[in-house]
C-alpha positions as MATLAB code, in Angstrom:
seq = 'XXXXXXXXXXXXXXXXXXXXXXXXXXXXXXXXXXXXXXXXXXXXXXXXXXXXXXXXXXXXXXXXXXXXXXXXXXXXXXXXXXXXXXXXXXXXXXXXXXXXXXXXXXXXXXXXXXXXXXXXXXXXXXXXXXXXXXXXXXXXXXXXXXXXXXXXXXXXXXXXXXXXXXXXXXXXXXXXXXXXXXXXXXXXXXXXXXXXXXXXXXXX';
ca = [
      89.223  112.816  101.389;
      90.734  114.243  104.547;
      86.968  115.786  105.662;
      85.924  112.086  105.606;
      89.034  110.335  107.179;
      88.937  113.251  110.267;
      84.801  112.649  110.470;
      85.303  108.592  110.584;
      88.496  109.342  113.587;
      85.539  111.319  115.429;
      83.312  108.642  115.465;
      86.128  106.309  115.824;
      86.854  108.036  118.936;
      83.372  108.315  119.948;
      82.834  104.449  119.587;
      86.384  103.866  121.891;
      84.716  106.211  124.781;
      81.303  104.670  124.751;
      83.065  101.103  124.883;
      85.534  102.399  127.707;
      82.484  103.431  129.949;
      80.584  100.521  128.838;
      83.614   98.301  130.201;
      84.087  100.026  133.371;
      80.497   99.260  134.109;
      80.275   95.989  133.483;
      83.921   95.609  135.130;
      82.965   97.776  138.234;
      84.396   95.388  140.904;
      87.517   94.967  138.913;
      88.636   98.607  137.402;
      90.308  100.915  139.798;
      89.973  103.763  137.255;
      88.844  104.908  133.417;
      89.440  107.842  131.845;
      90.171  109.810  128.552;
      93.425  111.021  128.044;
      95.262  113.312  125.675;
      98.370  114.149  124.605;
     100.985  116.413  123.038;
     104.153  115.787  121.560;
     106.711  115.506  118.795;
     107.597  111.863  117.179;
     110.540  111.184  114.912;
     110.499  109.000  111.742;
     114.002  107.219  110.362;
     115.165  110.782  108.402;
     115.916  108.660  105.407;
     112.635  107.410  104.807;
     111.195  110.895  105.433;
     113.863  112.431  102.910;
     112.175  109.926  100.397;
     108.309  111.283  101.447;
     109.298  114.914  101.609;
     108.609  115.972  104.814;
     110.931  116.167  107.835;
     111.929  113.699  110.113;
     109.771  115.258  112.851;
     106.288  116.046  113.253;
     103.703  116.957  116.442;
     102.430  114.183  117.590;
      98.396  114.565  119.169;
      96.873  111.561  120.898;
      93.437  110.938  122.305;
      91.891  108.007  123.764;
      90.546  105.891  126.551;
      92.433  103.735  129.257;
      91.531  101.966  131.998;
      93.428  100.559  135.408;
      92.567   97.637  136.922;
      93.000   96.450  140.687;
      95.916   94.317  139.847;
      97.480   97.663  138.132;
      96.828   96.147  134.277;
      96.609   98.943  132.650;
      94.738   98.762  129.012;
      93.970  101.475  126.074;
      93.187  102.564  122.689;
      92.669  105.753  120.425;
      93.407  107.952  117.582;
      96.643  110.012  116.613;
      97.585  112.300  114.312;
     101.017  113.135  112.663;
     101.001  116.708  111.641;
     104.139  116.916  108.952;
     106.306  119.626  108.290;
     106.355  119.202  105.063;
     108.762  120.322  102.185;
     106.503  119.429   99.034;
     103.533  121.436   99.529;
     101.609  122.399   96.279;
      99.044  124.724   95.338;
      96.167  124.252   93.272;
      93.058  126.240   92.192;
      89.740  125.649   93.923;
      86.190  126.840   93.599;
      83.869  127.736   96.697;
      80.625  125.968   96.708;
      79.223  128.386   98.215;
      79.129  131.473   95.285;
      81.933  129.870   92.948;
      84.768  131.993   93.631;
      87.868  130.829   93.107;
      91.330  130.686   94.952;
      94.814  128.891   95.199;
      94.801  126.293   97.717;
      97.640  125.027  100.056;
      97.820  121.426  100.850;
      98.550  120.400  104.181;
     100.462  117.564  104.716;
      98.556  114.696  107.917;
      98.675  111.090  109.390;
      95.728  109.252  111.192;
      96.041  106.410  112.829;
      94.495  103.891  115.384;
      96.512  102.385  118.651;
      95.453   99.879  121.026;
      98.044   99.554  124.386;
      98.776   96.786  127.155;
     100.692   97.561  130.595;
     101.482   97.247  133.706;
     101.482   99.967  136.394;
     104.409   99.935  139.847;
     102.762  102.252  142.790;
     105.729  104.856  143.896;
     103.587  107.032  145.996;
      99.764  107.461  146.632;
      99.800  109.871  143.560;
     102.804  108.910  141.403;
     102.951  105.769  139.241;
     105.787  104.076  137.000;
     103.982  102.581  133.758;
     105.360  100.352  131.245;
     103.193   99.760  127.990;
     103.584   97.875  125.245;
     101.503   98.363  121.702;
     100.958   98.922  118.174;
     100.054  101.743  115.868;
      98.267  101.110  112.693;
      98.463  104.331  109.970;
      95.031  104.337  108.526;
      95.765  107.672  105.825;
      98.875  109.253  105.372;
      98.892  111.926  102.723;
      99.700  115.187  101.380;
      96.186  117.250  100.254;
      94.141  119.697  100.246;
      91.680  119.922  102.819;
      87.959  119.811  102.246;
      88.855  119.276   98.656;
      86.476  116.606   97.069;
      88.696  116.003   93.722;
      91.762  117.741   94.298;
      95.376  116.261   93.747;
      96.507  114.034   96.655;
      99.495  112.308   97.309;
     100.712  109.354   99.657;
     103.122  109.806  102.527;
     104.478  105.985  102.768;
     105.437  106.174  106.072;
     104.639  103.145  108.523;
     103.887  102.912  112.370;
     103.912   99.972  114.188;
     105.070   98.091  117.419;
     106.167  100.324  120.466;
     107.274  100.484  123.971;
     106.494  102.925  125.930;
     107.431  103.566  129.754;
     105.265  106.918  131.358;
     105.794  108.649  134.500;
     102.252  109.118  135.777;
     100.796  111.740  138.736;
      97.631  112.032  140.187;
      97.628  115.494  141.503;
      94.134  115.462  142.255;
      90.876  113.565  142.636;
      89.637  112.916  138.815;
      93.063  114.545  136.886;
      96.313  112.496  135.740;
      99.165  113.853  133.592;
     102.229  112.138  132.759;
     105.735  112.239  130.623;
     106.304  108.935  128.654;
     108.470  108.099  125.874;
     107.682  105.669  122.844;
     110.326  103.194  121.466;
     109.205  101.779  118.390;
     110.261   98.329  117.394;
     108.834   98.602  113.925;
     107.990  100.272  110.817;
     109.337  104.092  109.801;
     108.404  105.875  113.211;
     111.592  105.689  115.413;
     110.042  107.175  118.741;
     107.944  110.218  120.414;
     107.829  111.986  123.762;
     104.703  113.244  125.119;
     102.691  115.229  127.509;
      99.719  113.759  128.873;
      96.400  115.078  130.852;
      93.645  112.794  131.592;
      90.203  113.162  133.567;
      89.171  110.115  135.378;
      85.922  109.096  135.942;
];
């Protein structure tokens, strides 16, 4: 189950990046800049609700996706994440290779995918240096606890929900085609209370 859910995120991802450069092209006279971007962090659920799942109320938090600028500084983007638990109800279970048919004790691992899309609006500080405010919503496509490449192992459901955010970003643009940027997610709804992030982006 999770082999499939992280090949459909690749082509997910792959489908976002071809529409991003398909949109700058055909908005060439209206985008100031596209890029991919990706980031690093840590986001924090509502500690009861993780309590209840089994895993802490913490996790790294790894985003990737496309955005795009526009000449009136809208800013618009979408992607994949990943919640990578630290989780406190790990199991084992026996597996066979299928490659020779030996035979081990697996760990599960405990993940998160999910889809984003973002809307926002950029202030000019500086040439290089940008304050963003961006508005959103996260949808949790998978959520469990299993073993990976596993095709009928045990599995179990992490219920824990994203949903609407807001998120204001510092942004710099050190040099020609790189970004990075600090931002901070408030989220309005669901089980994820908020995240801090890293960000480096190459634009095109």
């Amino acid at each position: 189950m999770t082999k499939t859910l992280s090949l459909m995120v690749l082509l997910v991802a792959a489908s976002l990046l071809h529409a991003g450069e398909a949109l700058a092209e055909s908005n060439e006279s209206y985008l100031k800049e596209n890029g991919v971007v990706l980031s690093l962090g840590q986001v924090a659920f509502d500690s009861e609700v993780a309590a209840q799942e089994g895993v802490d109320d913490s996790a790294l938090y790894v985003v990737a996706g496309w955005e795009g600028r526009y000449r009136s500084n809208l800013i618009v983007g979408a992607g994949i994440s990943l919640y990578d638990y630290s989780d406190n109800e790990a199991f084992e279970q026996l597996t066979e290779s299928n490659w020779g048919g030996n035979e081990r004790n697996s760990s599960s691992s405990a993940t998160a995918y999910n889809l984003y899309g973002e809307l926002g609006y950029g202030v000019d500080l500086a040439p290089t240096v940008s304050l963003d405010l961006l508005a959103g919503y996260e949808m949790v496509l998978s959520s469990e606890r299993s073993i990976s490449y596993c095709s009928d192992c045990y599995s179990e459901d992490i219920d824990i929900d994203s949903g609407l955010f807001l998120a204001p970003r510092l942004r710099f643009k050190p040099w020609e085609h790189w970004m990075i940027a600090l931002s901070y997610q408030g989220y309005l709804t669901g089980d994820v209370e908020s995240s801090a992030q890293i960000s480096a982006g190459y634009i095109f």
